[in-house]
C-alpha positions as CSV (number, residue, x, y, z in Angstrom):
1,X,30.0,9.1,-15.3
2,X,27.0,10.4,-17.6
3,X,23.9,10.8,-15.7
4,X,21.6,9.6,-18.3
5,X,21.7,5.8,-18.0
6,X,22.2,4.3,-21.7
7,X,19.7,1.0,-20.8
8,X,16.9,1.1,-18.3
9,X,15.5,-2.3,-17.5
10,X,12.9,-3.2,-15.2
11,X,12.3,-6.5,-13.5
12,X,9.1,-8.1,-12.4
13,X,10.3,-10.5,-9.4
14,X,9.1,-13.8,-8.6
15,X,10.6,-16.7,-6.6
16,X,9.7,-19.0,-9.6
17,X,12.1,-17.9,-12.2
18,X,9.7,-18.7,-14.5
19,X,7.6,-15.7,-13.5
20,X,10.0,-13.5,-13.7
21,X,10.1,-11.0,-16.7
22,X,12.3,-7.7,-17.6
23,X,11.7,-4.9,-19.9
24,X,14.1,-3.1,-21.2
25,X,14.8,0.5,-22.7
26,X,18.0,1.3,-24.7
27,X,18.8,5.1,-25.2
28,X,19.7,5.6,-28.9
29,X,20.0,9.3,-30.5
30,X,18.7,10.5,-27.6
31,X,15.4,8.3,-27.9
32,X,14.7,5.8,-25.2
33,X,13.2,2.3,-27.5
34,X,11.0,0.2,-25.6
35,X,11.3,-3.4,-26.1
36,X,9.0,-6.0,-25.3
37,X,9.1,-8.1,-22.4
38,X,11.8,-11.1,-21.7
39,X,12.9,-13.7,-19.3
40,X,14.9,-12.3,-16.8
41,X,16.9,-15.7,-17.0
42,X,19.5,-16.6,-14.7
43,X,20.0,-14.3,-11.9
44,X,23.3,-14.7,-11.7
45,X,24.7,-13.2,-14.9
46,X,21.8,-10.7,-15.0
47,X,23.8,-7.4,-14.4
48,X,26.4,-8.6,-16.3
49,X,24.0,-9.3,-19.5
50,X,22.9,-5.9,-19.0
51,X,26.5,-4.4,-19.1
52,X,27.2,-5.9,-22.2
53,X,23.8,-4.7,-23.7
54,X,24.6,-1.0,-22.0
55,X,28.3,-1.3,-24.0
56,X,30.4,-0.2,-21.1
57,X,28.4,2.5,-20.6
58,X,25.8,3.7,-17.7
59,X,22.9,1.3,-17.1
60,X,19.9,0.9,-14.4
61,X,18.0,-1.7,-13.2
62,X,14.3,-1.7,-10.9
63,X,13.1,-4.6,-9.3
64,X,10.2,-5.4,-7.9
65,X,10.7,-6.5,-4.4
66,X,11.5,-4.4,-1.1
67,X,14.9,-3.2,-0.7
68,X,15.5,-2.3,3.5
69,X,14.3,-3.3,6.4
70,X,11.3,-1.5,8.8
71,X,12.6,0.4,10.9
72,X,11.0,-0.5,13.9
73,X,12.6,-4.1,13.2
74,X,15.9,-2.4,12.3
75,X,15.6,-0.9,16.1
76,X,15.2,-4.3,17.5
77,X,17.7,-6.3,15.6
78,X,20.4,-3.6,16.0
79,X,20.8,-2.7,12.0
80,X,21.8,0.5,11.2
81,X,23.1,0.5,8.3
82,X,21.1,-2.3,5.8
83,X,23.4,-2.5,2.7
84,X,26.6,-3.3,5.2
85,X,24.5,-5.9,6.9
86,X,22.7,-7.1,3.9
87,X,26.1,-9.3,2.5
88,X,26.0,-10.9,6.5
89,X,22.5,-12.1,6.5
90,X,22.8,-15.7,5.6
91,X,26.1,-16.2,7.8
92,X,27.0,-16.0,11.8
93,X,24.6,-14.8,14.0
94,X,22.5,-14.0,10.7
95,X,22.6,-17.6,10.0
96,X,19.0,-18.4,9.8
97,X,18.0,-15.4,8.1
98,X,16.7,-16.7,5.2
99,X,15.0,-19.8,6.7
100,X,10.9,-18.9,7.1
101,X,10.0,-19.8,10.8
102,X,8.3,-22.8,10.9
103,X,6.5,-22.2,14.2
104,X,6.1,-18.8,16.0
105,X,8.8,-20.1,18.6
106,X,11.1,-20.1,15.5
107,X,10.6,-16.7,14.9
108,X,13.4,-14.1,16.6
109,X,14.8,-10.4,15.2
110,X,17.6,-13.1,13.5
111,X,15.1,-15.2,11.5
112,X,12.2,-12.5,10.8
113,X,10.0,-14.3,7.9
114,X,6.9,-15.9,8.7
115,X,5.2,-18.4,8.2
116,X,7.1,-21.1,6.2
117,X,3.1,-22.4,5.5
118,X,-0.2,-21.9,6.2
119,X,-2.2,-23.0,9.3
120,X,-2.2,-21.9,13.1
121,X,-0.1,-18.9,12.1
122,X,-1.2,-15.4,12.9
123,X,0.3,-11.9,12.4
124,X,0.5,-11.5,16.1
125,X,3.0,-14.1,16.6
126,X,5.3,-12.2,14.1
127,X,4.1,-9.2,16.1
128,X,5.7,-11.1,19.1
129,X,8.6,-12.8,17.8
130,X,9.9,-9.8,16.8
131,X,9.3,-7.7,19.6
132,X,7.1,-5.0,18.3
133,X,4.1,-3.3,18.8
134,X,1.4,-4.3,16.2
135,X,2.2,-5.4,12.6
136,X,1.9,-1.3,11.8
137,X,5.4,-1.3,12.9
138,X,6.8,-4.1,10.4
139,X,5.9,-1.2,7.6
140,X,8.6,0.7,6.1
141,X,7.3,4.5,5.7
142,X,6.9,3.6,2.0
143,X,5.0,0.4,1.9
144,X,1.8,3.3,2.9
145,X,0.6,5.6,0.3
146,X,-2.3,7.6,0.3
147,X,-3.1,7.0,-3.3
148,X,-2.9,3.0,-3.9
149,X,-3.3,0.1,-1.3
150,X,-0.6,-0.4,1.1
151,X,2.0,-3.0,-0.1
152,X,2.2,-6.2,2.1
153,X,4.4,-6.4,5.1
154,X,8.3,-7.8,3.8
155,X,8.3,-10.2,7.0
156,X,5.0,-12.4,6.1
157,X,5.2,-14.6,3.6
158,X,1.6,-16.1,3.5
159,X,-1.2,-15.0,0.7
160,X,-1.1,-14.0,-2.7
161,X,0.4,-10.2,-2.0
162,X,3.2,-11.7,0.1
163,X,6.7,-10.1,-0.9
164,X,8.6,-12.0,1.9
165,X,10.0,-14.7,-0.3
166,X,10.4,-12.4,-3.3
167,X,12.9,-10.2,-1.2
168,X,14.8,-13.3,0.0
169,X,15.3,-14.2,-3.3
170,X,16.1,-10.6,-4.3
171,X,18.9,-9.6,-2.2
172,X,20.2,-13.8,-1.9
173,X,21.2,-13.8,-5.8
174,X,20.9,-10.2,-7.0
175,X,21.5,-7.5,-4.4
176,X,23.9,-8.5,-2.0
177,X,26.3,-10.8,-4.5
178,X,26.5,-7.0,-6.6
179,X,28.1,-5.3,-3.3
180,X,30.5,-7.9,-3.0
181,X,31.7,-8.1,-6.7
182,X,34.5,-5.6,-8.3
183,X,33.7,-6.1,-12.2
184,X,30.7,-3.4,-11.9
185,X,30.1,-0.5,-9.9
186,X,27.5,-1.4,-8.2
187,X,25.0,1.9,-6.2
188,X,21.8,1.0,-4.8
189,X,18.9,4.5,-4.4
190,X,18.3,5.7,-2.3
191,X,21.3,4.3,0.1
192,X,24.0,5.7,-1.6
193,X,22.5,8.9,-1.9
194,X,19.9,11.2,-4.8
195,X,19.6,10.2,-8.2
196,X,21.6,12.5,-9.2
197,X,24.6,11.5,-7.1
198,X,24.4,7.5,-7.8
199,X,23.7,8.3,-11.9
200,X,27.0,10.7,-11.6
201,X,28.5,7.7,-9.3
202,X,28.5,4.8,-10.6
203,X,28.1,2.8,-13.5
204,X,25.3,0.5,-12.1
205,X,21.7,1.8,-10.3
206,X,19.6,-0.7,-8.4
207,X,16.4,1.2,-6.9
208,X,13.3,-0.7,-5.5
209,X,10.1,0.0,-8.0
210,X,6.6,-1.5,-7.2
211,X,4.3,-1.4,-10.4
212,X,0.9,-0.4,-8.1
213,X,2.7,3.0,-7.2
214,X,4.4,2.8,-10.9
215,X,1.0,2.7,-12.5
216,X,-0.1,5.7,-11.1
217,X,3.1,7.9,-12.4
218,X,2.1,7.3,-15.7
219,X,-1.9,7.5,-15.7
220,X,-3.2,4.2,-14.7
221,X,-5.8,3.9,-11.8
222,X,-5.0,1.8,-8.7
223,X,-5.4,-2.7,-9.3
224,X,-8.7,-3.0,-8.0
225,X,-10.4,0.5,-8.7
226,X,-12.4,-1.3,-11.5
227,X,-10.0,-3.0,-13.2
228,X,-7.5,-6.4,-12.2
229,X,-4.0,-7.0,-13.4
230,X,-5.3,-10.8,-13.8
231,X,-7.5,-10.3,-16.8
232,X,-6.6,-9.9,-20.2
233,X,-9.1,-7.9,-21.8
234,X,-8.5,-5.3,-18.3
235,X,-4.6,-5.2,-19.5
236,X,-5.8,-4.4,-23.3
237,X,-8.0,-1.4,-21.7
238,X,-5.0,-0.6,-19.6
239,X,-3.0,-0.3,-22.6
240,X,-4.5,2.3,-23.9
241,X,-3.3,4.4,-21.8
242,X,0.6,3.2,-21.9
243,X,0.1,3.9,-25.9
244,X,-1.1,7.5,-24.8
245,X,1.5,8.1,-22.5
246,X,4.3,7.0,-24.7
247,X,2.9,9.2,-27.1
248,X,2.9,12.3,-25.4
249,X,7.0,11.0,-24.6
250,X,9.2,12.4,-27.5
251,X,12.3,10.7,-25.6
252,X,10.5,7.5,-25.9
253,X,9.7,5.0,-28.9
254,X,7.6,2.5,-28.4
255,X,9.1,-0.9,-30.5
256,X,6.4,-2.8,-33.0
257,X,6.5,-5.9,-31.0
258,X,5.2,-4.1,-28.2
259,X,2.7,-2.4,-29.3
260,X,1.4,-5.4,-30.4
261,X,1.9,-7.1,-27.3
262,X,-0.1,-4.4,-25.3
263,X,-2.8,-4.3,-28.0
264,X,-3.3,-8.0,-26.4
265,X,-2.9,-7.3,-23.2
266,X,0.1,-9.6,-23.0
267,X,-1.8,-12.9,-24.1
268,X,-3.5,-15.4,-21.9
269,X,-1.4,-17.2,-20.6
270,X,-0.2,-17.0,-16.8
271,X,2.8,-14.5,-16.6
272,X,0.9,-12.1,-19.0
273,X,0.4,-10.2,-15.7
274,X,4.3,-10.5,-15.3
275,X,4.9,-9.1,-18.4
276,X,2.3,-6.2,-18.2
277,X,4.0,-5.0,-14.6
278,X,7.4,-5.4,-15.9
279,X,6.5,-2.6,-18.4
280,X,4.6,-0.2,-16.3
281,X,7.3,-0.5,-13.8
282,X,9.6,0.5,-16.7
283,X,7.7,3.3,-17.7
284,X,7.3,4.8,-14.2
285,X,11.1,4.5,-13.9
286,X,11.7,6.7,-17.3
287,X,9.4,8.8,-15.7
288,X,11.7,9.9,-13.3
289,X,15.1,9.5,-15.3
290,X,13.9,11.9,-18.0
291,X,13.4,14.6,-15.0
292,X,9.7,14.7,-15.4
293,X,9.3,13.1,-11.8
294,X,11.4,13.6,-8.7
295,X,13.0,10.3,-7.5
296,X,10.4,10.6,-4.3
297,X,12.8,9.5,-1.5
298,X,12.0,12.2,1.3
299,X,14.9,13.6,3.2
300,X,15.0,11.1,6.5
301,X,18.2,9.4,7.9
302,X,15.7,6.2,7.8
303,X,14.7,5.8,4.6
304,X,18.7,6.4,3.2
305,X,20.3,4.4,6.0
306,X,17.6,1.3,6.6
307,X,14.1,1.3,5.5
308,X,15.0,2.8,1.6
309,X,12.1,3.9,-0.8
310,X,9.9,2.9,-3.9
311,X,11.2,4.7,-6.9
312,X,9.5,8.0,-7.8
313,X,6.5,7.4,-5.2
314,X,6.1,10.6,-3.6
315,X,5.7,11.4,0.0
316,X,2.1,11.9,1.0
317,X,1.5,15.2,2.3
318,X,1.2,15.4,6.5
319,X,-2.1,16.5,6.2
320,X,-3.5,12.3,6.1
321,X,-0.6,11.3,8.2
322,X,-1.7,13.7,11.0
323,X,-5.0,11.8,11.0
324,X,-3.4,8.5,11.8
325,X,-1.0,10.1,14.2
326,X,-3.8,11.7,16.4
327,X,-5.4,8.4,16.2
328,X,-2.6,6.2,17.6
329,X,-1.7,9.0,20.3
330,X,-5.1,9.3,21.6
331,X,-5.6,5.0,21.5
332,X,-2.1,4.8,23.8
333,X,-3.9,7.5,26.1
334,X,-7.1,5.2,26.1
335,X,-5.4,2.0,26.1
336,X,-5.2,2.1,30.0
337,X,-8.8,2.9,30.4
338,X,-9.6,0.5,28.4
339,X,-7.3,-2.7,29.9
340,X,-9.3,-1.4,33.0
341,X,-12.9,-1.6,31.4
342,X,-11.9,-5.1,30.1
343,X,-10.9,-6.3,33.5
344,X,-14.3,-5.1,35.3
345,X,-17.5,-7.7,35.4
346,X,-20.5,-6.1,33.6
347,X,-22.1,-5.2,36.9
348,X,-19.1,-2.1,37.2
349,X,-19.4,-1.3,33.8
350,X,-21.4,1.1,34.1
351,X,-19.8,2.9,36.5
352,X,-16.8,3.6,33.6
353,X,-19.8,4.7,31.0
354,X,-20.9,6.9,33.4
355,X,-17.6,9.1,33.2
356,X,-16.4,7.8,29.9
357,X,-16.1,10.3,27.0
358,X,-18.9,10.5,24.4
359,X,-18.5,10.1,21.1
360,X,-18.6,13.1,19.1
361,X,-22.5,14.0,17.5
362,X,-22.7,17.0,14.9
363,X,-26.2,16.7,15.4
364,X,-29.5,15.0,17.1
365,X,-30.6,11.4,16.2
366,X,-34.2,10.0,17.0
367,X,-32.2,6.7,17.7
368,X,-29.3,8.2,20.0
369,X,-28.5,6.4,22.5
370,X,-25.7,6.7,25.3
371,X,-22.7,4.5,23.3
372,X,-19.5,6.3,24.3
373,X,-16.1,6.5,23.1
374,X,-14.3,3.7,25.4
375,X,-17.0,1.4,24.8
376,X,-16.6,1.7,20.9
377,X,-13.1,1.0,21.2
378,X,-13.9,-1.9,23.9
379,X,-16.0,-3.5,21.8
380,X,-13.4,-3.1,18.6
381,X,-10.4,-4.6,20.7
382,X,-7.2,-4.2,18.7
383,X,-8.8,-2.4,15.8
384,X,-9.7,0.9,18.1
385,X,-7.0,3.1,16.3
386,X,-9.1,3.1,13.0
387,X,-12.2,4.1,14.9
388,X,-10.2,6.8,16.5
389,X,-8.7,7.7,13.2
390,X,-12.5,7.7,11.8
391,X,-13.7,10.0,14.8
392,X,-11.0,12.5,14.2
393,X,-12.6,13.4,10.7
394,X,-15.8,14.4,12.6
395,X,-16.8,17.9,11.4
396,X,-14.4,17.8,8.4
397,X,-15.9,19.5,5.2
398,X,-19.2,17.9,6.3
399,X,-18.7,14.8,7.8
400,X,-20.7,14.4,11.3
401,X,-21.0,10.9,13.7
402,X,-24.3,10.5,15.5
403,X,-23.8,8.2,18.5
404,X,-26.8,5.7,18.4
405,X,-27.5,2.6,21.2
406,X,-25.6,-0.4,19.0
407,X,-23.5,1.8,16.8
408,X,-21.8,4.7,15.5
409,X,-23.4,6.1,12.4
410,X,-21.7,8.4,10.3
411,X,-23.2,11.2,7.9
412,X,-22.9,13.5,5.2
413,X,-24.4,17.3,5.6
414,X,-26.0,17.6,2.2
415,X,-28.1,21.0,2.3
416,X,-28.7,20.8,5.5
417,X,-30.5,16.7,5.2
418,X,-28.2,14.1,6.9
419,X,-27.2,11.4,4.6
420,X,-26.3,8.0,6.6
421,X,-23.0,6.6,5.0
422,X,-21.4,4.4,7.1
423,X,-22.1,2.7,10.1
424,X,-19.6,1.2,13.0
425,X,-21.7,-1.5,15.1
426,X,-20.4,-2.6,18.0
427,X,-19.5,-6.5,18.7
428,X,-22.6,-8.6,18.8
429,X,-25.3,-6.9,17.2
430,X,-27.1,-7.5,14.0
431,X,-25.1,-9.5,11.4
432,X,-21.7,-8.9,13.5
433,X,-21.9,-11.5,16.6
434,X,-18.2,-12.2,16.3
435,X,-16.4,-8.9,15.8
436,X,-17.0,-4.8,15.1
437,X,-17.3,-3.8,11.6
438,X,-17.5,-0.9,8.8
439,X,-21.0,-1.1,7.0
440,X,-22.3,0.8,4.2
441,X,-26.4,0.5,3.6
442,X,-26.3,0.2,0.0
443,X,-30.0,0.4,-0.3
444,X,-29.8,4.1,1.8
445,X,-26.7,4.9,-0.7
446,X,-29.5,4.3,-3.8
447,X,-31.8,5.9,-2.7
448,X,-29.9,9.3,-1.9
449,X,-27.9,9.2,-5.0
450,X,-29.4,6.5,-7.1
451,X,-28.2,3.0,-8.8
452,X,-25.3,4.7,-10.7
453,X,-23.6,6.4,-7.4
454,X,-24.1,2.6,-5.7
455,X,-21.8,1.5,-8.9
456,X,-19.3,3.5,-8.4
457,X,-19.1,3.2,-4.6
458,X,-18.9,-0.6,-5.6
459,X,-16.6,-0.6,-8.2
460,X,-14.1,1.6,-5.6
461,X,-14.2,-0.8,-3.5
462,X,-14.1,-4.4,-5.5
463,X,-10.9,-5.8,-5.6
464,X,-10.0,-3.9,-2.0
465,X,-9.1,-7.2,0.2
466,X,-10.3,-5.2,3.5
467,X,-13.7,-4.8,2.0
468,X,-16.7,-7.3,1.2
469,X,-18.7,-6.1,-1.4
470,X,-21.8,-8.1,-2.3
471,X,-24.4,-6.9,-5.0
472,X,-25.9,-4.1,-2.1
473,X,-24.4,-3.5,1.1
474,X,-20.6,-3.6,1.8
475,X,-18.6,-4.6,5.1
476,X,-15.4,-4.2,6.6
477,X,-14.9,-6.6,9.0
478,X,-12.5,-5.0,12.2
479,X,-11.1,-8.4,13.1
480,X,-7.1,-7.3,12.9
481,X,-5.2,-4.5,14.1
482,X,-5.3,-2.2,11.3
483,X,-2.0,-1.0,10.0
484,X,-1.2,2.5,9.2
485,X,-1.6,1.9,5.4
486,X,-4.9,0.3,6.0
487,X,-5.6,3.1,8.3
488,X,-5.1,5.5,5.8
489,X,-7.5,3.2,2.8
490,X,-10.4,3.7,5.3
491,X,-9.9,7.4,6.2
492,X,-9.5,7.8,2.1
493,X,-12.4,6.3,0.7
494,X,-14.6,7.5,3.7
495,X,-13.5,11.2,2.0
496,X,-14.0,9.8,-1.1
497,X,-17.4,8.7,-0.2
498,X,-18.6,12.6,0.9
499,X,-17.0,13.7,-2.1
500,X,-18.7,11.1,-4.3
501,X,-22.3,11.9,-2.9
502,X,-21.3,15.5,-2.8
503,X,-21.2,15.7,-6.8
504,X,-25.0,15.8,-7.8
505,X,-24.9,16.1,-12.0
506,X,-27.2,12.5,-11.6
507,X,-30.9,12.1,-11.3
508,X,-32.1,11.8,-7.9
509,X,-28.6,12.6,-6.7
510,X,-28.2,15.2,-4.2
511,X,-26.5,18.5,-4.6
512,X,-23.6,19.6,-3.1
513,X,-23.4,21.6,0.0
514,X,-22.0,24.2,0.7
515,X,-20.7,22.6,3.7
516,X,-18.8,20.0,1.9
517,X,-15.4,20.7,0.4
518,X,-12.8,19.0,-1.7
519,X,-11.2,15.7,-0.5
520,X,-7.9,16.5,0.9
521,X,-6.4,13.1,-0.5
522,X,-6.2,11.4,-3.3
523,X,-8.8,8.4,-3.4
524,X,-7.0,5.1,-2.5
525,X,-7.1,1.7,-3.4
């Protein structure tokens, strides 16, 4: 079997069949022509429409919805190998797989998705129904990138990023009826093995895509980083640069209909977003079949056997996963000091302050105070393991915490003056009575760099759902247990953030020290 497939089609998936569009490249004379986005139509024909358009020869096909199954969950529900459960889910013990749980009693490791609607639910009881320990652990290792927001969880199916339902309808009428059938041969990547071996393999490719990481293989700055997928006129920008990169593709022809269609930005209407995705993710995947990007899937028994992987996302360098490792291994050593602190009254409090840790201070503050390190994390409850994560950058190209009475500030070393950045306050104390938070003084912000470097600290973080960015200061409320992936958006954008007032070139901005280095990640969301 040739391993250059001879159509590449991409699918943007929604439950509503109405919202769900494909676009579709056909290799001819060695050229791969781009046509403009269609209907997907009915599901159950779709890889045999795309056979017939492929004429007996190799074809491939990305969807956009998860493919596998956390790992963690995987664990509990005793799956070790998801394609050979996938056809059983829906049938025997798997009976209620597909069924959302209707109250968290409903939920169990045999019906996973929750909630079947909105009100009374909470992430914790999915934490609990399935017998994990935070909602970290319902993330498959790709779902977190360093360089775009972290993809939903696959088992909750409330809000407008939800992928639960998507998935169900995925694997229901696509994915598993393929396995089953004997008129195509059917491979799924990274579970049957490297591109290579399913292209030489087979005479059908399924792969997972997701056009947020998609995006980014071919140019396109993160949703949210300035720009939304929702609005027209952003898509037309957008398009600019899916013109450019097609033109820099001599293997790829862009058809007349679709230039004009991204010279609109996909029109008005509502699935122009649909139609704009569905050709990014097609893009991204000829990205990686014309060898100019490595498939991505890293080389873990996990990913091949359960969790699987997002098509040519690459795996982010250990030097950002260390950060959130040393912060969940130093919150499970303080997690029994603090269940102890929580169980004292306020008149033995002291007595744990007196011999708790303090937090880490690069330098004196006229406003210290005597906050320590277990009383943060007291005070932030289940969202300790970003603070920890946050405290492990201290003295990192710069970066410096000064413990203060109600908070943690953080700072920049800028020639030797210590910019503030961020602050941590503690529960109860200025505009936070209810919960800890992340706050940037955008007023402190202006005046160290000046109104341009407040725009872009804004426009980085508009469109980010775990920030809340009115026309000056900005907050991140810490009223969930962050997951890994949202971990890692804080850790990145605080790097981002010394990098950012690092740069000088502005008036009134300050210069960069010799102190501060280069971001070790690439900015996120």
């Amino acid at each position: 079997m040739s391993s250059t497939p001879t159509v590449i089609a991409h699918a943007d998936w929604s439950t509503g069949p109405a919202k769900r569009w494909m676009a579709v490249a056909q290799l001819t004379n060695g050229t791969y022509e781009l046509s403009a986005p269609e209907q997907a139509g009915d599901t159950a024909s779709l890889l045999a429409r795309l056979q017939r358009r492929a004429q007996g020869m190799q074809f491939m096909v990305g969807f956009d919805f998860p493919i596998g199954v956390p790992l963690a969950y995987a664990q509990r529900a005793g799956i070790t190998d998801f394609l050979a459960e996938l056809p059983e889910f829906g049938r025997g013990k798997w009976s209620q797989f597909y069924n959302l749980a209707e109250t968290k009693s409903d939920i169990s490791p045999q019906r996973p998705f929750y909630p079947y609607r909105p009100g009374g639910t909470s992430q914790q009881h999915l934490v609990d129904g399935l017998g994990v320990g935070s909602m970290e652990d319902l993330y498959r290792a790709c779902e977190v990138s360093k360089g775009r927001p972290a993809a939903c969880s696959l088992f909750w199916t409330l809000g407008a990023a939800q992928v639960g339902r998507a998935a169900i309808s995925g694997w229901r009428e696509v994915v598993a009826p393929s396995l089953s059938q004997s008129t195509i041969r059917v491979a799924v990547w990274p579970f049957h093995g490297d591109l290579q071996a399913v292209l030489q393999g087979s005479e059908c490719v399924l792969a997972e895509t997701y056009p947020a990481e998609g995006g980014l293989h071919i140019g396109l700055g993160p949703p949210g980083a300035g720009w939304k997928k929702g609005s027209q006129a952003d898509r037309q920008r957008q398009g600019a640069q899916l013109l450019r990169w097609a033109r820099s593709r001599p293997e790829v022809r862009v058809s007349p209909v679709l230039e004009s269609a991204i010279h609109d930005g996909f029109s008005s209407d509502a699935t122009g977003e649909d139609r704009f995705d569905a050709i990014v993710g097609l893009m991204s995947m000829l990205e990686v079949v014309t060898g100019r990007r490595s498939d991505g899937a890293p080389q873990r028994s996990a990913v091949g056997a359960v969790e699987g992987w997002i098509f040519g996302q690459q795996a982010d360098t250990p030097t950002l996963d260390s950060v959130v490792e040393r912060a969940g291994d130093a919150w499970k050593q303080a997690r029994g000091v603090l269940q102890r602190l929580r169980r004292r009254d306020e008149q033995r409090a002291s007595e744990i302050d007196a011999v708790a840790a303090p937090l880490p201070g690069s330098g004196d503050d006229r406003n210290g105070g005597n906050m320590t390190r277990e009383r943060l994390l007291a005070t932030a409850g289940e969202a300790a393991s970003v603070l920890e994560a946050l405290l492990a950058l201290d003295g990192e190209c710069g970066i410096c915490f000064l413990p203060k009475e109600c908070c943690l500030s953080m700072r920049v070393d800028l020639n030797g003056i210590k910019v503030p950045m961020l602050n941590l306050f503690a529960t109860g104390v200025n505009f936070s009575p209810k919960c800890p938070c992340l706050y940037i003084d955008g007023n402190s912000l202006r005046k160290a760099g000046g109104q341009q470097f407040l725009d872009r600290v804004h426009t980085r973080l508009v469109g980010d759902a775990l920030w809340h960015v009115p026309k000056v200061d900005m907050q991140c409320q810490l009223d969930h247990a962050l997951t890994a992936g949202e971990i890692r958006a804080v850790v990145e954008f605080v790097r981002w953030l010394r990098d950012e007032i690092s740069k000088g070139g502005g008036e009134g901005q300050p210069r960069r020290s010799s102190s501060g280095g280069d971001s070790e990640g690439k900015a996120k969301s």
